[in-house]
PDB file of N, CA, C and O in Angstrom:
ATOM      1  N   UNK A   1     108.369 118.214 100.028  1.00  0.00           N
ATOM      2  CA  UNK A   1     108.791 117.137 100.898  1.00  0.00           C
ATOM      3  C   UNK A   1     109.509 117.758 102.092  1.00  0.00           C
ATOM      4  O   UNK A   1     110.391 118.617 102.065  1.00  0.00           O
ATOM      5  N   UNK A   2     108.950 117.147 103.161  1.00  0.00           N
ATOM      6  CA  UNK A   2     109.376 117.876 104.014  1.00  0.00           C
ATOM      7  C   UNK A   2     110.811 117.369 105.106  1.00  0.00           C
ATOM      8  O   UNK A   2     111.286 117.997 106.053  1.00  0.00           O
ATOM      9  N   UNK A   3     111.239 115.997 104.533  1.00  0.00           N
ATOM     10  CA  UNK A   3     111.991 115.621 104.995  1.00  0.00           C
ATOM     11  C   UNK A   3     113.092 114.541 104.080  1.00  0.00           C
ATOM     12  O   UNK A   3     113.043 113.355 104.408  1.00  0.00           O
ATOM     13  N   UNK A   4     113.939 114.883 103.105  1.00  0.00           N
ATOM     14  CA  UNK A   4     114.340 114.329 101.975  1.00  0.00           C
ATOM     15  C   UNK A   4     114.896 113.278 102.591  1.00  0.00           C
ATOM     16  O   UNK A   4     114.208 112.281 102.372  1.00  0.00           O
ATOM     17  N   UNK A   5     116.175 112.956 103.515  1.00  0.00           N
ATOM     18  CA  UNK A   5     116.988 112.704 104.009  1.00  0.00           C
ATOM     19  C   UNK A   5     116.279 110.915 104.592  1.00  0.00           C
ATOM     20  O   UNK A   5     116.794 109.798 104.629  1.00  0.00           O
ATOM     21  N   UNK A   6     114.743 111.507 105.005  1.00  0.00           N
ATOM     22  CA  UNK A   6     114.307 110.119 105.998  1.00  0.00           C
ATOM     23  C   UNK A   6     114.025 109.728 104.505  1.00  0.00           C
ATOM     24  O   UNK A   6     114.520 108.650 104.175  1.00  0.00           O
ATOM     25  N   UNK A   7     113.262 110.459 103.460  1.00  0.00           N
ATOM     26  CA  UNK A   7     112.844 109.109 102.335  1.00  0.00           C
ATOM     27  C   UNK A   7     113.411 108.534 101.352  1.00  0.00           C
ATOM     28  O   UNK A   7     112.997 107.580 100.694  1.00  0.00           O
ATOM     29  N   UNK A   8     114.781 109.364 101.205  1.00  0.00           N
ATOM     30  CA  UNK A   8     116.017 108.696 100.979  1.00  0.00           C
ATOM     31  C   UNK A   8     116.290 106.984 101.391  1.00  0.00           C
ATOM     32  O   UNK A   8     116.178 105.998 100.663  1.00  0.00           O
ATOM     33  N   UNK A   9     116.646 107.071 102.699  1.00  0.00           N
ATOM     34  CA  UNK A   9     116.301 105.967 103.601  1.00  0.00           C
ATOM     35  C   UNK A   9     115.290 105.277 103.346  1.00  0.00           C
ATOM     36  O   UNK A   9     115.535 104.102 103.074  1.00  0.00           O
ATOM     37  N   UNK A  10     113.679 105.749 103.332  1.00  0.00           N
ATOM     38  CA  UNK A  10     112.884 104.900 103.014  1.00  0.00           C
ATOM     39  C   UNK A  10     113.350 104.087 101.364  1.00  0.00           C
ATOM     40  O   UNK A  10     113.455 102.871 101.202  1.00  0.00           O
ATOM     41  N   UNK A  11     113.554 105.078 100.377  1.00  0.00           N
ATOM     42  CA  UNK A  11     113.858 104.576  99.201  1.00  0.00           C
ATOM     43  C   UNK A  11     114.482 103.517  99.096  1.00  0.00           C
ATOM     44  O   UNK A  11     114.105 102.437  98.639  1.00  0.00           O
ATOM     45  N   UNK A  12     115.845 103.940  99.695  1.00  0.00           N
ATOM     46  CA  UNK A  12     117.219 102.596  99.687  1.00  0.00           C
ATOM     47  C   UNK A  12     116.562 101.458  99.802  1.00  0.00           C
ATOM     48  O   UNK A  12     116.409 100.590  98.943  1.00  0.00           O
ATOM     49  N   UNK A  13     115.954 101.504 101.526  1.00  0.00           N
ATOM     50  CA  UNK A  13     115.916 100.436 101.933  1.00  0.00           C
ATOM     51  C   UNK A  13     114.848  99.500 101.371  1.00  0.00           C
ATOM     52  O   UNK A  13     114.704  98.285 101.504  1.00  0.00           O
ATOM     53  N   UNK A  14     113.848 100.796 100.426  1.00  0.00           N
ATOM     54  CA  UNK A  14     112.797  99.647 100.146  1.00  0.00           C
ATOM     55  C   UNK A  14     113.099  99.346  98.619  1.00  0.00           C
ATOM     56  O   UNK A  14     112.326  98.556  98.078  1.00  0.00           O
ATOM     57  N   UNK A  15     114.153  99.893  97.837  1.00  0.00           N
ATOM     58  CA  UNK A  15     115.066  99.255  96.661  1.00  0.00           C
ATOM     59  C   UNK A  15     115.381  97.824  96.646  1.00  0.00           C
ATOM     60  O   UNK A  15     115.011  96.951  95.860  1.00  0.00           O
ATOM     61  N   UNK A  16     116.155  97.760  97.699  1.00  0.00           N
ATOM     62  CA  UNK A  16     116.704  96.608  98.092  1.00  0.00           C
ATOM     63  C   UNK A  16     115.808  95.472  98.823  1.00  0.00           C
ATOM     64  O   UNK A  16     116.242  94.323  98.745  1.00  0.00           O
ATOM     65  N   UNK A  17     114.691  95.672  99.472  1.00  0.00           N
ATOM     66  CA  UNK A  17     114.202  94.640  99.530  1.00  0.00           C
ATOM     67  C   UNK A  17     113.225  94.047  98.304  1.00  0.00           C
ATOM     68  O   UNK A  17     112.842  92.935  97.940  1.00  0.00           O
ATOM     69  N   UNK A  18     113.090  95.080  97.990  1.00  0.00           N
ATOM     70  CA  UNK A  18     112.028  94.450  96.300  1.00  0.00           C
ATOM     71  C   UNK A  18     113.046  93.967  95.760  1.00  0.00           C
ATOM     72  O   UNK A  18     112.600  92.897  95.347  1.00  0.00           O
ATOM     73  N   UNK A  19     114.503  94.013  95.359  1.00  0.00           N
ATOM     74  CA  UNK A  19     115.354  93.050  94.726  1.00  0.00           C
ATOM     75  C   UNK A  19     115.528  92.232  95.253  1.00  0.00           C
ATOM     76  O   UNK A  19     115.937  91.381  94.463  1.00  0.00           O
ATOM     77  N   UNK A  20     115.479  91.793  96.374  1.00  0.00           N
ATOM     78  CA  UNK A  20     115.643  90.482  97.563  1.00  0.00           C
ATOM     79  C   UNK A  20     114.254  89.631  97.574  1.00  0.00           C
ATOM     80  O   UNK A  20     114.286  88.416  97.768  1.00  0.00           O
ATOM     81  N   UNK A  21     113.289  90.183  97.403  1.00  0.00           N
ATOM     82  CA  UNK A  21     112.186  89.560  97.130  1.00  0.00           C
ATOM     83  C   UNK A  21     111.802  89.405  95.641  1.00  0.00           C
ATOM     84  O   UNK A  21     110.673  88.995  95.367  1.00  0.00           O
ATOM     85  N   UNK A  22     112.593  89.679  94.767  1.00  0.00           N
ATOM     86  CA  UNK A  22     112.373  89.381  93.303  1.00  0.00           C
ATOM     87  C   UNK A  22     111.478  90.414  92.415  1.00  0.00           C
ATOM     88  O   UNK A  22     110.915  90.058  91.380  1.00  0.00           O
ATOM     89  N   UNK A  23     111.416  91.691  92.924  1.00  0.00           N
ATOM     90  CA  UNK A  23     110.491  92.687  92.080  1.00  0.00           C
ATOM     91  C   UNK A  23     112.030  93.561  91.651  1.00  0.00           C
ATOM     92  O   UNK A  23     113.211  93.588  92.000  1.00  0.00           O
ATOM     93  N   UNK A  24     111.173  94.167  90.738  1.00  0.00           N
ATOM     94  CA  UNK A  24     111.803  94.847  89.643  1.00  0.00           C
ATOM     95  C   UNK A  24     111.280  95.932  89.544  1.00  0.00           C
ATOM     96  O   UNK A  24     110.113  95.944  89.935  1.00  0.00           O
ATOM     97  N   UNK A  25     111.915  97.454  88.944  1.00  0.00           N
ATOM     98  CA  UNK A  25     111.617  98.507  88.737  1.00  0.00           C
ATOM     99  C   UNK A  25     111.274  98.503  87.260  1.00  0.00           C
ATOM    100  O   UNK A  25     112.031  97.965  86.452  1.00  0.00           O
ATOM    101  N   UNK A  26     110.309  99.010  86.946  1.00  0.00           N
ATOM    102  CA  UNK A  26     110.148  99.335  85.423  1.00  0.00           C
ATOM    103  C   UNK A  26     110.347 101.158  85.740  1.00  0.00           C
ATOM    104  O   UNK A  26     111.291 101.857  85.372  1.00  0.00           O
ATOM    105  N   UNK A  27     109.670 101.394  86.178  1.00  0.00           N
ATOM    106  CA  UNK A  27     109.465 102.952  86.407  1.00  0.00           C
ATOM    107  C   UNK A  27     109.686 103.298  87.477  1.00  0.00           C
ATOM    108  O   UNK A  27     109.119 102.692  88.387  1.00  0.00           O
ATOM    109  N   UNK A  28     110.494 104.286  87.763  1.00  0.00           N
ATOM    110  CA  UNK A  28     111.052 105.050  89.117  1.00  0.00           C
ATOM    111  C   UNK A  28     111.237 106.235  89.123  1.00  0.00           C
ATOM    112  O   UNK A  28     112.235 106.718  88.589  1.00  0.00           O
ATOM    113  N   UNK A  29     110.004 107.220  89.934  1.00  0.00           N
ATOM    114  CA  UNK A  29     110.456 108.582  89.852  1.00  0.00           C
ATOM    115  C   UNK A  29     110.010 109.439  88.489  1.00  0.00           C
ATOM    116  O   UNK A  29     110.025 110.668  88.407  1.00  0.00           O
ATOM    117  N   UNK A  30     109.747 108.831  87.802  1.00  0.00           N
ATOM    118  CA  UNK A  30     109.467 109.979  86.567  1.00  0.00           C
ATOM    119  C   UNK A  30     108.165 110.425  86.498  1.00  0.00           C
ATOM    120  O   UNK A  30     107.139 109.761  86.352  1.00  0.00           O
ATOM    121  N   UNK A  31     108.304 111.597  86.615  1.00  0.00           N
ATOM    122  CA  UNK A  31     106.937 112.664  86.713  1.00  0.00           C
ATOM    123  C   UNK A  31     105.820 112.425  85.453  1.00  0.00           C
ATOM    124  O   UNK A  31     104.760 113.048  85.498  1.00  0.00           O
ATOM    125  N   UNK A  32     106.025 111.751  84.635  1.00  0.00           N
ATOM    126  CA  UNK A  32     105.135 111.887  83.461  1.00  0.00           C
ATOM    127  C   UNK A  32     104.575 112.727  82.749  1.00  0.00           C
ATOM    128  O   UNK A  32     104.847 113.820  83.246  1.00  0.00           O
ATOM    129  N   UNK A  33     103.892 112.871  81.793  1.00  0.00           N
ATOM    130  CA  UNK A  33     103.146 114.074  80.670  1.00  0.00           C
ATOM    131  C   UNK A  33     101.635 113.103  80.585  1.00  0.00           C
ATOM    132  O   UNK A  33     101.576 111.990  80.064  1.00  0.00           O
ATOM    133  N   UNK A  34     100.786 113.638  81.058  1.00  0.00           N
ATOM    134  CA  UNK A  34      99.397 113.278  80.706  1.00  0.00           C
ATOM    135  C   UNK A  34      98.812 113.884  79.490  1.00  0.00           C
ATOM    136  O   UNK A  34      98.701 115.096  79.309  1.00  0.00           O
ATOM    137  N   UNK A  35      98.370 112.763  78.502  1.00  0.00           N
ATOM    138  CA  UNK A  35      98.169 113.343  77.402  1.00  0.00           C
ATOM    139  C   UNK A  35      96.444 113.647  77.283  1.00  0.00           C
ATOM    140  O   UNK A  35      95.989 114.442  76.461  1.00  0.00           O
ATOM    141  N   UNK A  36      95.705 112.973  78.122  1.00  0.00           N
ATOM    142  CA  UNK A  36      94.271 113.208  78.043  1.00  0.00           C
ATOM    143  C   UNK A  36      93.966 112.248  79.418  1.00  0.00           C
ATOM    144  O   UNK A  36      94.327 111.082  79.579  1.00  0.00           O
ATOM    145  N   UNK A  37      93.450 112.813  80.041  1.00  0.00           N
ATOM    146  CA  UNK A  37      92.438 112.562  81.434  1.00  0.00           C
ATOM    147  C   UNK A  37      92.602 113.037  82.706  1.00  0.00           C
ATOM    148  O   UNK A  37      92.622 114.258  82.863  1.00  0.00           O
ATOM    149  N   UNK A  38      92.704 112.431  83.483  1.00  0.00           N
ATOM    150  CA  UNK A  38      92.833 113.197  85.364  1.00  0.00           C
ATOM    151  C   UNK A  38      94.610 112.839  85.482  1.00  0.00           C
ATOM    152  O   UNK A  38      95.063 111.726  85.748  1.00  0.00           O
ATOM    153  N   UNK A  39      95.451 114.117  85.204  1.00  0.00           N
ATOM    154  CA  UNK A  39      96.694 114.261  85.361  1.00  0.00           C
ATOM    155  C   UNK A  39      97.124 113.141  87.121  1.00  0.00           C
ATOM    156  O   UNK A  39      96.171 113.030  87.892  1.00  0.00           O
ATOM    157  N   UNK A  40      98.307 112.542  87.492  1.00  0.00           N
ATOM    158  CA  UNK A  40      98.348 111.994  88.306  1.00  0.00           C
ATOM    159  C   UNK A  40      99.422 112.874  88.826  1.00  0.00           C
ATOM    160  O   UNK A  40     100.383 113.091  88.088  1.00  0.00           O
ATOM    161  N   UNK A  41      99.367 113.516  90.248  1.00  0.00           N
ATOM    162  CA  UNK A  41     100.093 114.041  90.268  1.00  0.00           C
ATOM    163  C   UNK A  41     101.805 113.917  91.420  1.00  0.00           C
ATOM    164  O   UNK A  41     101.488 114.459  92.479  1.00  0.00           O
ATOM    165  N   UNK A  42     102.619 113.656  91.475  1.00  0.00           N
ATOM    166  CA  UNK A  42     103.741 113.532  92.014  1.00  0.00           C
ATOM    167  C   UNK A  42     104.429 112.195  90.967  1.00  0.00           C
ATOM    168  O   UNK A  42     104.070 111.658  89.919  1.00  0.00           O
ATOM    169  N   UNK A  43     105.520 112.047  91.856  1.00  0.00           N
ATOM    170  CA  UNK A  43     106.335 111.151  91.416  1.00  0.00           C
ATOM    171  C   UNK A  43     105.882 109.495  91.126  1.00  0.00           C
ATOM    172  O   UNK A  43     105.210 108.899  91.967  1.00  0.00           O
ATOM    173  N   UNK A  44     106.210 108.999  90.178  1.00  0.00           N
ATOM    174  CA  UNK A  44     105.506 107.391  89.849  1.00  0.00           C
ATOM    175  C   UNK A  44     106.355 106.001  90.162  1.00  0.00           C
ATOM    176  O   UNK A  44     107.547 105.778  89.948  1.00  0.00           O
ATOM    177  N   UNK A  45     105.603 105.364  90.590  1.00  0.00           N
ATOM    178  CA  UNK A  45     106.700 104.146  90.381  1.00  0.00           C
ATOM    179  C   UNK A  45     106.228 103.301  89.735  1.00  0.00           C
ATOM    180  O   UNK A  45     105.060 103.654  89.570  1.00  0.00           O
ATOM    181  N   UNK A  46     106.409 102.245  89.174  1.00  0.00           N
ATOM    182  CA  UNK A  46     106.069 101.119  88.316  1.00  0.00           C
ATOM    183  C   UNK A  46     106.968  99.132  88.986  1.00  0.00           C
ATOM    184  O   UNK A  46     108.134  98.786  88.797  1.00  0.00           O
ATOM    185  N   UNK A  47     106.357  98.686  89.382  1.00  0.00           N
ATOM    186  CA  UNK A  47     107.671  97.823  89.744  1.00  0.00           C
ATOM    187  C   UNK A  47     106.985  96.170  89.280  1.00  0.00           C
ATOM    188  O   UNK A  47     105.759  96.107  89.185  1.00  0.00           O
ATOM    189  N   UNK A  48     107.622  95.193  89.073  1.00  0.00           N
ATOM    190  CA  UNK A  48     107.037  94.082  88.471  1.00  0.00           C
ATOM    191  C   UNK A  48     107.510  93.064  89.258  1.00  0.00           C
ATOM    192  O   UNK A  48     108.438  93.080  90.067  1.00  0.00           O
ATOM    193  N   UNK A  49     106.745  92.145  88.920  1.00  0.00           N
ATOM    194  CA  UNK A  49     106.853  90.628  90.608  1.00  0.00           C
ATOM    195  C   UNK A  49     106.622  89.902  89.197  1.00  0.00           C
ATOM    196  O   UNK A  49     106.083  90.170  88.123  1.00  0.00           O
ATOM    197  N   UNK A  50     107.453  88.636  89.890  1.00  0.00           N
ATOM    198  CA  UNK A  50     107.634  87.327  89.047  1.00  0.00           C
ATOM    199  C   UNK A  50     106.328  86.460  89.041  1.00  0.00           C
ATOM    200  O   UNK A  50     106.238  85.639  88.128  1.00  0.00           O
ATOM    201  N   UNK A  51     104.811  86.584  90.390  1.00  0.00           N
ATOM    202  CA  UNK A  51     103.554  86.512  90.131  1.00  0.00           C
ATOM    203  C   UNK A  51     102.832  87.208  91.072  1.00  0.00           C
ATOM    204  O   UNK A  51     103.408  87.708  92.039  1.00  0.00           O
ATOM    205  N   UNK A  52     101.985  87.277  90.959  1.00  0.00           N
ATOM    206  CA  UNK A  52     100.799  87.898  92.123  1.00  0.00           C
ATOM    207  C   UNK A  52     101.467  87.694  93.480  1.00  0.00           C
ATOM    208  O   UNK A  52     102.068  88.654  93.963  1.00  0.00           O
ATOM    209  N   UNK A  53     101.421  86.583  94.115  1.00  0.00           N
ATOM    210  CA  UNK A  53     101.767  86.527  94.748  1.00  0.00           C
ATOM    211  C   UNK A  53     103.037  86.618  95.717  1.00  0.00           C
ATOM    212  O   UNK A  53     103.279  86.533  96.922  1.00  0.00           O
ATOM    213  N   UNK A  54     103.733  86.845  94.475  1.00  0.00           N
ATOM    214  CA  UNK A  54     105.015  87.689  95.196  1.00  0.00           C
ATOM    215  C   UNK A  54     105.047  89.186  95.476  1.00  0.00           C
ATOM    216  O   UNK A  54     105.863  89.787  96.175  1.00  0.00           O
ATOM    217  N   UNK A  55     103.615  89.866  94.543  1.00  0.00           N
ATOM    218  CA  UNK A  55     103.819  91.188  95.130  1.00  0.00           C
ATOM    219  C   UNK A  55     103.338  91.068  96.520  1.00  0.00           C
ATOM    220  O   UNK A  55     104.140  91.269  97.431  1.00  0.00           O
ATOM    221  N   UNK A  56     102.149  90.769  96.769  1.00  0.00           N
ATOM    222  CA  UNK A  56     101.479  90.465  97.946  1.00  0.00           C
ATOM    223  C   UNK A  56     102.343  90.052  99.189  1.00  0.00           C
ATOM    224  O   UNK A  56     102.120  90.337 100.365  1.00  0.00           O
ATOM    225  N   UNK A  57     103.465  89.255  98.625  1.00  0.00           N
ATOM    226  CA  UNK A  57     104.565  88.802  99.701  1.00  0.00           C
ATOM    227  C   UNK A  57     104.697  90.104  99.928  1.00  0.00           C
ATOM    228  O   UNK A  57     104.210  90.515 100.981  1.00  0.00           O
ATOM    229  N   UNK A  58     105.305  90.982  99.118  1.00  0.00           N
ATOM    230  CA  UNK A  58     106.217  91.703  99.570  1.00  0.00           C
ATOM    231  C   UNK A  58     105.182  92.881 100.600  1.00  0.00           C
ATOM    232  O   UNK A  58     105.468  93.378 101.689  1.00  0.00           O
ATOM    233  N   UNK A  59     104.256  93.010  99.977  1.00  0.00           N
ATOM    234  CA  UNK A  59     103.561  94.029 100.620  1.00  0.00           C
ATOM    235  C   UNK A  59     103.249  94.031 101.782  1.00  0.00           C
ATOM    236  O   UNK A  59     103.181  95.025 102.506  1.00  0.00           O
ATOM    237  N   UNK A  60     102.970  92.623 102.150  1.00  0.00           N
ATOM    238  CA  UNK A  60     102.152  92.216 103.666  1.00  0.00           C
ATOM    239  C   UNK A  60     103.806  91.551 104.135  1.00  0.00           C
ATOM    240  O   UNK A  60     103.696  90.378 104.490  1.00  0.00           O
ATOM    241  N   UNK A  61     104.738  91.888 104.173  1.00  0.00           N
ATOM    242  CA  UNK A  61     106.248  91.343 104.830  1.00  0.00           C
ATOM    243  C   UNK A  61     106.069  92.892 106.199  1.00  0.00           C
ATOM    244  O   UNK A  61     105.609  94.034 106.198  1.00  0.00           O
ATOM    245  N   UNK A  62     106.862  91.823 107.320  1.00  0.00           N
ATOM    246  CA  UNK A  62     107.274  92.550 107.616  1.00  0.00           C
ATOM    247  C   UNK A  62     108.329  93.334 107.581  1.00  0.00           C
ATOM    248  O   UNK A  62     108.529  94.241 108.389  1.00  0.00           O
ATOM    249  N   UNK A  63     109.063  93.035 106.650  1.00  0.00           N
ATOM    250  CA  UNK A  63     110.279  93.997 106.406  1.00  0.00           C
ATOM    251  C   UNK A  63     109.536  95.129 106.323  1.00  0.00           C
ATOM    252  O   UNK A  63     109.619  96.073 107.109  1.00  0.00           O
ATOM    253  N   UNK A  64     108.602  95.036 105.118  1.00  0.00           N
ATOM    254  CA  UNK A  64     108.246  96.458 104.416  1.00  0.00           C
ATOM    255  C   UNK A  64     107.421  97.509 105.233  1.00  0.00           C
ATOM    256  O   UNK A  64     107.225  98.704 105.014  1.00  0.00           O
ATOM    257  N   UNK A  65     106.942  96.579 106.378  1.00  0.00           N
ATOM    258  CA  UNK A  65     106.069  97.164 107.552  1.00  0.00           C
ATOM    259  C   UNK A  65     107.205  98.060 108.170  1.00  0.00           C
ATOM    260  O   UNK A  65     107.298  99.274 108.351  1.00  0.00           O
ATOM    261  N   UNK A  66     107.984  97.051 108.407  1.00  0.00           N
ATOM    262  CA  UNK A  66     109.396  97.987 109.302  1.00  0.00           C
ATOM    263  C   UNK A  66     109.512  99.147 108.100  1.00  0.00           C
ATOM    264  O   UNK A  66     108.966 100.134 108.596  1.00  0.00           O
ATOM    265  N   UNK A  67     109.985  99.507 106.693  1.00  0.00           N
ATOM    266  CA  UNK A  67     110.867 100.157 106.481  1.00  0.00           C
ATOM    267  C   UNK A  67     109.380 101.160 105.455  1.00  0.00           C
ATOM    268  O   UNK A  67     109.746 101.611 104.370  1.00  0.00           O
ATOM    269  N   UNK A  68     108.458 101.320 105.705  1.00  0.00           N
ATOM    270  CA  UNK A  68     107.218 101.518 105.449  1.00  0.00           C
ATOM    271  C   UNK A  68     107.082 103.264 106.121  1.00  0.00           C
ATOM    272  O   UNK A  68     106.609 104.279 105.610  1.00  0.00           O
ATOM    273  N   UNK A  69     107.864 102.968 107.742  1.00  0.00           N
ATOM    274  CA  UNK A  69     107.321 103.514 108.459  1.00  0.00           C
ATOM    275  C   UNK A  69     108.695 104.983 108.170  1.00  0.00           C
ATOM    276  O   UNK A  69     108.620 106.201 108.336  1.00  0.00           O
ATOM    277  N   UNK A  70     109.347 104.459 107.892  1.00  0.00           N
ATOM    278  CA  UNK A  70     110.649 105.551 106.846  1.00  0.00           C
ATOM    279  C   UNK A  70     110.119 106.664 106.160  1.00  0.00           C
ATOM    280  O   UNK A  70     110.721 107.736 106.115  1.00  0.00           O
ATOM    281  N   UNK A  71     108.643 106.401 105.435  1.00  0.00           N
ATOM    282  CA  UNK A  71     107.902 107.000 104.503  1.00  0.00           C
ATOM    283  C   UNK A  71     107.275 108.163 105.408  1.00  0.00           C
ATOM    284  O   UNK A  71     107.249 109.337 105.040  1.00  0.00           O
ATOM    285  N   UNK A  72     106.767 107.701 106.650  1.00  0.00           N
ATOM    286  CA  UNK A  72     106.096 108.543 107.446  1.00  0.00           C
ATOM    287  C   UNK A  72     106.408 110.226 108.241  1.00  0.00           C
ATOM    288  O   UNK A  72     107.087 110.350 109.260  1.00  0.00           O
ATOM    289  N   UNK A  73     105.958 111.012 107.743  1.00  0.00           N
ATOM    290  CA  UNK A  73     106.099 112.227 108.264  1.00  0.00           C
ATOM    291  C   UNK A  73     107.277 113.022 107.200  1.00  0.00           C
ATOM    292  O   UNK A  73     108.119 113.787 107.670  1.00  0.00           O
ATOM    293  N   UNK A  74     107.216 112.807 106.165  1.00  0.00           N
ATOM    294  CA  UNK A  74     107.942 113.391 104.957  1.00  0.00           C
ATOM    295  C   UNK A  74     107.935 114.037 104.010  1.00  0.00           C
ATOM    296  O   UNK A  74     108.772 114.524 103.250  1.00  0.00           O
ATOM    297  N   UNK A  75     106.148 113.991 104.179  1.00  0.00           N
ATOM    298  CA  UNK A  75     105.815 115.353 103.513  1.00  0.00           C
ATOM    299  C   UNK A  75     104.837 114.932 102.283  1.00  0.00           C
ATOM    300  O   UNK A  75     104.406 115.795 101.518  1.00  0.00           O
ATOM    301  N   UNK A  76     104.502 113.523 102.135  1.00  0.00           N
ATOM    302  CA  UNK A  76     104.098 112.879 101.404  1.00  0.00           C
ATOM    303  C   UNK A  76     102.372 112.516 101.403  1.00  0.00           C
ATOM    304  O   UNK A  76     101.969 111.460 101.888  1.00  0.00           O
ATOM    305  N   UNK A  77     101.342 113.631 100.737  1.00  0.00           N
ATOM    306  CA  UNK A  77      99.977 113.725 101.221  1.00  0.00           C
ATOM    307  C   UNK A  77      99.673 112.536 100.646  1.00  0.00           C
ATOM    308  O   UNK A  77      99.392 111.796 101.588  1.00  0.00           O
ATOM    309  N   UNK A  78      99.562 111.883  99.537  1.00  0.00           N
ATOM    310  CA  UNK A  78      98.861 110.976  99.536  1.00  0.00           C
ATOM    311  C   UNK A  78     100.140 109.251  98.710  1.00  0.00           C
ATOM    312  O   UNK A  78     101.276 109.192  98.239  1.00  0.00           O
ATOM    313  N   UNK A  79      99.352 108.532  98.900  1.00  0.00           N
ATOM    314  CA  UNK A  79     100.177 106.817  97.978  1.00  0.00           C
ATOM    315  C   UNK A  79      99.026 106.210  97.336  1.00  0.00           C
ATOM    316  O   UNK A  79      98.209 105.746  98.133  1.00  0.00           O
ATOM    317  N   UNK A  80      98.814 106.120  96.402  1.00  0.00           N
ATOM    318  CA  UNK A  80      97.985 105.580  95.153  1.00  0.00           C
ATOM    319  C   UNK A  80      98.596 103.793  95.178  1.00  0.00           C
ATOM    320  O   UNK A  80      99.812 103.698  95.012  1.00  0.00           O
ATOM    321  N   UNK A  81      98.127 102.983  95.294  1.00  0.00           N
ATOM    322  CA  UNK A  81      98.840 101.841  95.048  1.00  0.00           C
ATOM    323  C   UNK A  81      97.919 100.724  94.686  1.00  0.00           C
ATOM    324  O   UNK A  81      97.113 100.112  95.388  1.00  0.00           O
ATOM    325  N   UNK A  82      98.326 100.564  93.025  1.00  0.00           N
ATOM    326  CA  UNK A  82      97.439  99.025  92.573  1.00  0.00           C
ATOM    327  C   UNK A  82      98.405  98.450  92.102  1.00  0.00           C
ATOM    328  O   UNK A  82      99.495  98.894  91.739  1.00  0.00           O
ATOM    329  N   UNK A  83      97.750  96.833  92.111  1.00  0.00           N
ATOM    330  CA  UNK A  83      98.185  95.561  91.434  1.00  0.00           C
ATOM    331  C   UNK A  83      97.411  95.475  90.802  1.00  0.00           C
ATOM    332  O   UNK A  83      96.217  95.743  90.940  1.00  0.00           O
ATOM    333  N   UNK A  84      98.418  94.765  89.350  1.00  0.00           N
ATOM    334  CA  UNK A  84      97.398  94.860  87.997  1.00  0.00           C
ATOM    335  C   UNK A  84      98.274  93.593  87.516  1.00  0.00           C
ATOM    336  O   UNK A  84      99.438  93.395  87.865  1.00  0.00           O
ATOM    337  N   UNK A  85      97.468  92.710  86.598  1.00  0.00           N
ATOM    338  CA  UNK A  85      98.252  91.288  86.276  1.00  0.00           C
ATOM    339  C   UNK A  85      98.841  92.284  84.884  1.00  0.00           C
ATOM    340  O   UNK A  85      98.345  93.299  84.394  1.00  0.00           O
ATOM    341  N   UNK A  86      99.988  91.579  84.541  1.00  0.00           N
ATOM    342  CA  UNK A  86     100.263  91.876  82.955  1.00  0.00           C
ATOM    343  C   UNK A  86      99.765  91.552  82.069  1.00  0.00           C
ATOM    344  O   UNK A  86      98.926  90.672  82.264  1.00  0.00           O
ATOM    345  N   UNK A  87      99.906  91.912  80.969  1.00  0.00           N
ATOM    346  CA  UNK A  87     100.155  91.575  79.311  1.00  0.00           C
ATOM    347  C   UNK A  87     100.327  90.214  79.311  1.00  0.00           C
ATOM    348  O   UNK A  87     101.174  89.653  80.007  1.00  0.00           O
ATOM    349  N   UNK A  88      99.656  89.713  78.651  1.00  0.00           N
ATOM    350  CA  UNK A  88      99.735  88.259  78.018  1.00  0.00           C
ATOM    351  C   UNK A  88      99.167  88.196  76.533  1.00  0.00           C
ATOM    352  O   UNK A  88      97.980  87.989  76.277  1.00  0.00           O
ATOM    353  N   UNK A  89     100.307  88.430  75.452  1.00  0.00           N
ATOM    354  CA  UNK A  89      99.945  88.347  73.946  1.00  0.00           C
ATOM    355  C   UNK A  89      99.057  87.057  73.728  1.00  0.00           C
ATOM    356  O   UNK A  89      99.161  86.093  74.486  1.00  0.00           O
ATOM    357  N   UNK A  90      98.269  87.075  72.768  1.00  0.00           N
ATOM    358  CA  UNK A  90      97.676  86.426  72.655  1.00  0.00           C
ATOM    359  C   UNK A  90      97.712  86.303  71.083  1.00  0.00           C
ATOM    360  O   UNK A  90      97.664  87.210  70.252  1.00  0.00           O
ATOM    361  N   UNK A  91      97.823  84.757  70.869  1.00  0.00           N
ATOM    362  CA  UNK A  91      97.697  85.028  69.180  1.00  0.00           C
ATOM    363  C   UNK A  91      96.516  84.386  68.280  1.00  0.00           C
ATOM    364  O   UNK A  91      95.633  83.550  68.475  1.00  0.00           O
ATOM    365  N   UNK A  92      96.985  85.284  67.072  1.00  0.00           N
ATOM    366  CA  UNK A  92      95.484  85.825  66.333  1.00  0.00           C
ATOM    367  C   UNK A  92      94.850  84.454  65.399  1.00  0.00           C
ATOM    368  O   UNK A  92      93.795  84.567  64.775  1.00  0.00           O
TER     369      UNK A  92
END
């Protein structure tokens, strides 16, 4: 990373707006152990929205546009990013 300090900044600021917009961290930062398939490689995040459409809020906001751009030039080659619905038990 070639610039800790700006994604620091990016981090904070984009902490705090996913709590202002109602997402949640499940996973932050932890490198993982791949136990069988195509290793993923850097740091992970995991974060959870109250529905679809609140991730989507958050993604297409312009806050995140503004504080998006924090991320830029930091050393960071690539961002992997899906939405996936949850778990819904189902009974037997």
């Amino acid at each position: 990373m070639h610039d800790p300090a700006k994604f620091s900044a990016y981090a904070k600021a984009n902490a705090a707006l996913v709590a202002k917009l109602g997402g949640t961290y499940l996973v932050l930062g932890s490198e993982g152990l791949t136990l069988e398939g195509q290793a993923l490689i850097g740091k992970k995040v995991i974060s959870q929205w109250p529905t679809k459409q609140a991730a989507l809020a958050y993604w297409h906001s312009p806050e995140y546009a503004t504080i998006r751009q924090l991320r830029d030039g930091v050393g960071i080659a690539t961002a992997d990013v899906t939405l996936l619905d949850g778990y819904k038990p189902q009974r037997l």
